[in-house]
C-alpha positions, 0 to 999 in steps of 0.5 A: 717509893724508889725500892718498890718501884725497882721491884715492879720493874724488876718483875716485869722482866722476865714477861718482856722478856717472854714475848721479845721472844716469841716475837722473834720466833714469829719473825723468823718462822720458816715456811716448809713442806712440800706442794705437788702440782700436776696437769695442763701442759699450758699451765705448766711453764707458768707453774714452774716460774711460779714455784721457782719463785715461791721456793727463792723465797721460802728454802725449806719448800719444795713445790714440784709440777709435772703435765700431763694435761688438764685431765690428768690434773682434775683426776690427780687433785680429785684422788689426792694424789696431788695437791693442786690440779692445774686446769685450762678450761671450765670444769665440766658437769659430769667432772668433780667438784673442785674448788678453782682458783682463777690463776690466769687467762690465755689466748689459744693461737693458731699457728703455722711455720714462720715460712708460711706466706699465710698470715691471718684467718677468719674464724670461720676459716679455722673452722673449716681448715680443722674440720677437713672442709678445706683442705688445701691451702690455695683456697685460704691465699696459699700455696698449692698443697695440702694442709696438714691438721695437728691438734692436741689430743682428746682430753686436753684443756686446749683442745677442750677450748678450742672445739667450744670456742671455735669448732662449736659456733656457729651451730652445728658443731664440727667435729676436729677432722679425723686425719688430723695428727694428734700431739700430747702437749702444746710443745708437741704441736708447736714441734711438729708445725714449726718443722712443716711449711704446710702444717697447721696447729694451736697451741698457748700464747704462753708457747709462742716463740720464733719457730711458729708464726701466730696467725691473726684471727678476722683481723686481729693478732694474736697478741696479750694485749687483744687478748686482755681488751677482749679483741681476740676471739679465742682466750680461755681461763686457766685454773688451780683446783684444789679438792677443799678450801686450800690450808697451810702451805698450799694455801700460803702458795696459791695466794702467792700466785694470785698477789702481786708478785705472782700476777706479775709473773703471770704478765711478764710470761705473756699470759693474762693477770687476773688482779 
């Protein structure tokens, strides 16, 4: 009985063997290929920190984001010229059917230079300011001079948002006014409106820093945390596309976005998580 048993045994071996093997092989698997990411300037820095992460823990990856605004990330994603189109409002009827990945929620602020003794708005007061209605700050409690309009240019996500959330409602809509500077990226407008005590713009959350000054909105600063409990009124989604149903790599790293290590990058950015 002792030899037959041995025997057993000893045939055994080489499966265990086997699968101790290709256990280890399944363990050590190394994620690699190559993620592109292109579209809303407002989407961009977080996709940047999201992809610094992703490829710290996976080497063998390279995920590259570019801008170029949410236009161009709807028209690269649907041509495939891209793999991921980053988006900072809804689809429209007329654009491709893409499949969206709620990657984050963001305010729009309105923002002036720190030097501006204005400090909040009513939103029927933004309305008008970016309509050509009012035109000079006086009449909102500002100084005696003109207000200089700059906004983002026509097929940006932010603008997009901003024109049906506050130039759209009430009805009539109001169209942005016509002498109103254009800027290609929200770092743009913050630019120029933080060199311009009497200039006036809106821009991500994501890009507030101490050369603008948030204005607060009937009431209510522009903050994560009104953003989040629904107080502040101007806050849209932003979006991953893809073409299909994401496979492979560009799945792993969309789901790494969407968990718990990416939403909290998300939080700690200053934009809304989704989880």
């Amino acid at each position: 009985m002792k030899v037959n048993s041995t025997r057993k045994w000893a045939s055994l071996i080489p499966l265990v063997l086997l699968l101790a093997g290709l256990l280890l092989a399944a363990c050590g698997k190394q994620v690699s290929g190559t993620v592109t990411v292109a579209g809303s300037t407002t989407v961009q820095p977080l996709a940047e920190l999201l992809a610094d992460e992703f490829t710290g823990q996976n080497p063998d990856v390279e995920v590259t984001v570019s801008g170029g605004g949410t236009s161009v990330g709807i028209t690269s994603v649907s041509n495939g010229t891209v793999d991921i189109g980053a988006a900072s409002r809804e689809l429209k009827s007329d654009e491709p059917a893409l499949v969206e990945h709620l990657l984050a929620r963001d305010g729009i602020a309105v923002v002036v230079a720190p030097g501006n003794p204005v400090t909040g708005l009513s939103k029927v007061q933004v309305r008008d300011i970016f309509g050509g209605v009012i035109g000079n700050w006086k009449d909102v409690g500002g100084p005696d001079h003109a207000i200089n309009v700059v906004v983002r240019e026509s097929g940006s996500g932010t603008r997009t948002a901003f024109e049906e959330m506050v130039m759209a409602k009430p009805e009539p809509a109001v169209a942005l006014a016509s002498t109103a500077l254009e800027q290609n990226s929200n770092g743009g407008v913050k630019q120029v409106v933080g060199g311009d005590s009497y200039a006036i713009g809106f821009i991500s959350f994501g890009y507030i820093d101490g050369t603008v000054k948030a204005l607060s909105i009937d009431g209510v600063a522009a903050t994560a945390d009104s953003a989040r409990n629904g107080t502040y009124p101007i806050v849209r989604p932003l979006y991953f596309l893809t073409k299909a149903e994401p496979e492979g790599l560009v799945k792993e790293f969309i789901e790494f976005c969407l968990g718990e290590e990416g939403q909290a990058i998300v939080a700690e950015e200053g934009y809304i998580s989704v989880d």
